[in-house]
N, C-alpha and C positions, 0 to 999 in steps of 0.2 A: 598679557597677550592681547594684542589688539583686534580687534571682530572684523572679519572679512568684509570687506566694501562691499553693498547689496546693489546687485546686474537689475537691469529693469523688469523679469520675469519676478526675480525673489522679491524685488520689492511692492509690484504687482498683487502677490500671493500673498504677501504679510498685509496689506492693508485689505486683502479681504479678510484674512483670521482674526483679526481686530477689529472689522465691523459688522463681524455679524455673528447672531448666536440661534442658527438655524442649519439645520443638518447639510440641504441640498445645497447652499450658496458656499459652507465648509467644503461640499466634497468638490468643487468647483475651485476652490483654493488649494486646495492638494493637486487638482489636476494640474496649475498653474506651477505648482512647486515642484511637481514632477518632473515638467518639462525641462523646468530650471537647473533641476538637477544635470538633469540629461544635459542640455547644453554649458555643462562646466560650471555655472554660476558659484562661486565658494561660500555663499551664503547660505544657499538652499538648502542642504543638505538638516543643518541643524534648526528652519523652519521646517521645514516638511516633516523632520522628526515630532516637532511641538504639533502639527499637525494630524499625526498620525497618533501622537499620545493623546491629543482633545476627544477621540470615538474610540481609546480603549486599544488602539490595533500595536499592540505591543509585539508582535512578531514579527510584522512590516517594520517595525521602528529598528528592532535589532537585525533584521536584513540587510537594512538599509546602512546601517552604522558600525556595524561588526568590518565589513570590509576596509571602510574609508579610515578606522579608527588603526586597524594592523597596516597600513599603508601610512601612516604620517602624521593623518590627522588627530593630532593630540589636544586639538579645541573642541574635540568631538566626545570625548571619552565619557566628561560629568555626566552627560548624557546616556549614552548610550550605560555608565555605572549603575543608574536611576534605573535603567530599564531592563538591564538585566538582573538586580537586586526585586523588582516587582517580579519577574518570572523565576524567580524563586532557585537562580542561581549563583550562589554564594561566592562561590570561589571565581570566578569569571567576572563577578562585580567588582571584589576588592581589586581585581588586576588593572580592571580598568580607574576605580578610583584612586588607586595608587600612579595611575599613570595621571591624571588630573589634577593630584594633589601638588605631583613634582613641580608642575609650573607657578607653583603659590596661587594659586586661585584659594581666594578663604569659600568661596561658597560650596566649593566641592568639597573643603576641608569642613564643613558644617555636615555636607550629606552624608558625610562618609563618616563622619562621628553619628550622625543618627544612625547610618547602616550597623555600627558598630556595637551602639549599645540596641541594637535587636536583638544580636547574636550573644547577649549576656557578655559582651567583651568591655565592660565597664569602664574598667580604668584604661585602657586604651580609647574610647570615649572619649574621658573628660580629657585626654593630652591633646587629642585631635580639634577638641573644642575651644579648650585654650589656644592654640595655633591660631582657630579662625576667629578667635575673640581679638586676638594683637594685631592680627590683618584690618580689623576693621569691619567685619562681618555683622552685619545688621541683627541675622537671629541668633546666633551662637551663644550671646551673652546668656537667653532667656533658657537655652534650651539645657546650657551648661547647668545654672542653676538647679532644671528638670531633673536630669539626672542625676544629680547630689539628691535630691527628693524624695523621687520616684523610685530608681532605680538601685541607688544606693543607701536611703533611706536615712542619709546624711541633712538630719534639717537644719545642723548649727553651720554648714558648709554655703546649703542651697540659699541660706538665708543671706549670709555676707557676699556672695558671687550676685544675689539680686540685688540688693542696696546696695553695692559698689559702681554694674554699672547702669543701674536708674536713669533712663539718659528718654527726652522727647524725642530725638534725633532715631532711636533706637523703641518702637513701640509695645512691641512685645515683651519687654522689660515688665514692663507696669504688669500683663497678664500674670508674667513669671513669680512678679513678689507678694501679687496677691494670694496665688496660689499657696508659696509660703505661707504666709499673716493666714488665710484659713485654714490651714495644718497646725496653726501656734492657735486658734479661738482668737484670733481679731477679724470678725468678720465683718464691723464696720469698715474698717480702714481697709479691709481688701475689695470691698463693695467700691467703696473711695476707686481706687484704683484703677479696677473694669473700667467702669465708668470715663474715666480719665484716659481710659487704652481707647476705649467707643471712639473717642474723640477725637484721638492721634492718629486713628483708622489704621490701630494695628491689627495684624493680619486676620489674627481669628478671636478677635475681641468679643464678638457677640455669641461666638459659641463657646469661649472661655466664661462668659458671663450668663449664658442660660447651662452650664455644670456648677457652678455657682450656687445660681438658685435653686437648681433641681436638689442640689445634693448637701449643700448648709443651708438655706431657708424653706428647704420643702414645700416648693411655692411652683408647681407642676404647668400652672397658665404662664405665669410668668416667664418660666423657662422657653415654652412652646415659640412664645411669642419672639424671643430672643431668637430662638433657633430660624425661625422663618423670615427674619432679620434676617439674619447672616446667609439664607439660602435666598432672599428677592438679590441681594446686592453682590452675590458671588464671591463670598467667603470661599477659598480652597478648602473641599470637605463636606460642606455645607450639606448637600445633600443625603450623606451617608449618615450624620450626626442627627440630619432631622427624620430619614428614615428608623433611625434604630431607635431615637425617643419615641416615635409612632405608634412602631409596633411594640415598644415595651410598655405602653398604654394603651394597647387594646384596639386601635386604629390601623387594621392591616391595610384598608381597602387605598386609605390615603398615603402609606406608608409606600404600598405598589408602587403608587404613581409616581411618589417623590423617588423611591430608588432608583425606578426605570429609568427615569428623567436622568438622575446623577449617573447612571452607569454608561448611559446611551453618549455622555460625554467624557467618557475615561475616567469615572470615580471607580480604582479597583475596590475599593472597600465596598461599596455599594454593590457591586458586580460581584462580590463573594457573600455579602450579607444576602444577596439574593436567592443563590444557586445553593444556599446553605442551609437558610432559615426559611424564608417565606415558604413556602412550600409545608412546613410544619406548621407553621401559623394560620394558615387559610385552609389547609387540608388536615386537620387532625385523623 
C-alpha cells in the first residue's frame, strides 16, 4: 500500500517531530498536525498519532484512530493494533491487526506476532513470524528465533532460524544468535557478535549487550555503561532498561530521573515501572 502524499501542514509537523527532542517545540508539532488533520491532509492522521504516542497520550491516539480505521482507513490499523494492544485491549487489537495484516504489510505481521506471543499464543507466533520473515521483514528473523528461545524453550530450533538468516542487511540477527551461543556457553563468539550488531547499528544492540554483560560476565560497570550508550543515542526502550538496572542496584534517585525522562516520552514500560515500583524503592 503506498503512503499517502504529505499536504504541506503534515509535512510542516513531521520535520518538527524529527528535529527536536524537547517537550514544548513537540507540543507545537501536534498543534500543526492537528490542524492538518482538520483540513483533510491523508497524511496527518498517522503523524499526529506518532506524535501523540512520543508523550504517552495513548487515548488521544486511539481517539483519533478508532474512527478513521472503521471508516476505511486500513493504512491506519498497524497503528492504531500497537495502541490498542498497550492499553491493555486484547481483543480489539487482534481485530485491528488482523485488519493490517490482510494487506501483506510484514511489519504488522512482525507486531502482531509479538502481540501474539504475549498472550502465550506461541505457535501462532512463530506462523505469523514466518509470514513476516518471507515478506522481507527486517526484525522477524531475530525475534522468530527469540521465541523458539525464550518462549518455547526450543534452542535446537532458535539456533538454526539464527544461523540461517545471519544477514548485515538484517542487524538484529547477530543480537538474536548471540543470545542463542550464550544459552549454549559460547560466550566468546556471542560477545563477537554484540559487538558486531554495535556496529551495524542494530536496533537495541547496546542494551542486548549490557544483558550480556550483566548476566554472563558479571561485569555490573560495564553493563551500566552500555545501558547509558543506548539511552544518549536513543535506543527504543532505552530508558526503561536503564531505569530498571538503577534501581536494581541501589540508585533510585538516578533511576527517578532516567524514568521520568523515558516516560515523559511515551516509554510505557517506564511509566508502569514507575507507578509500580519506585514508590517502594524510595518510600520503604
Amino acid at each position: 500500500m503506498s503512503e499517502p502524499v504529505l499536504g504541506p501542514l503534515s509535512r510542516h509537523g513531521s520535520e518538527m517531530l524529527d528535529n527536536n527532542t524537547d517537550q514544548a517545540p513537540h507540543e507545537r508539532a501536534i498543534e500543526v498536525l492537528e490542524e492538518a488533520v482538520a483540513a483533510g491532509e491523508p497524511a496527518a492522521a498517522r503523524l499526529l498519532a506518532r506524535g501523540y504516542l512520543d508523550q504517552g497520550r495513548l487515548i488521544e491516539a486511539q481517539e483519533l484512530l478508532v474512527p478513521l480505521v472503521e471508516t476505511g482507513r486500513d493504512d491506519l490499523a498497524d497503528v492504531l493494533a500497537d495502541v490498542l494492544a498497550d492499553l491493555d485491549l486484547p481483543q480489539d487489537a487482534e481485530r485491528a491487526y488482523l485488519v493490517a495484516v490482510a494487506s501483506g504489510d510484514s511489519k504488522a505481521m512482525n507486531n502482531f506476532a509479538l502481540f501474539l506471543a504475549e498472550q502465550g499464543r506461541f505457535d501462532e507466533a512463530v506462523g505469523m513470524f514466518e509470514r513476516a520473515v518471507e515478506l522481507g521483514d527486517t526484525l522477524a528473523p531475530a525475534n522468530l528465533a527469540r521465541t523458539h528461545l525464550h518462549d518455547r524453550l526450543d534452542v535446537a530450533s532458535a539456533l538454526a532460524v539464527a544461523e540461517q538468516h545471519l544477514d548485515q542487511a538484517r542487524p538484529t540477527t547477530y543480537c538474536a544468535l548471540a543470545e542463542v551461543y550464550a544459552e549454549l556457553g559460547r560466550l566468546d563468539e556471542a560477545e563477537r557478535l554484540l559487538r558486531t550488531a554495535i556496529d551495524l547499528d542494530a536496533q537495541q544492540a547496546h542494551i542486548d549487550y549490557a544483558k550480556f554483560l550483566h548476566h554472563h560476565r558479571n561485569d555490573a560497570v560495564a553493563a551500566e555503561r552500555e545501558y547509558r550508550l543506548a539511552d544518549e543515542i536513543g535506543e527504543p526502550a532505552a530508558g526503561y532498561h536503564l531505569g530498571a538496572f538503577l534501581l536494581e542496584h541501589g540508585d533510585a534517585d538516578d533511576a527517578a530521573d532516567v524514568l521520568e525522562r523515558a516516560a515523559s516520552w511515551g516509554d510505557i514500560d517506564a511509566r508502569r515501572l514507575l507507578d509500580t515500583e519506585f514508590e517502594l524503592v524510595t518510600d520503604p
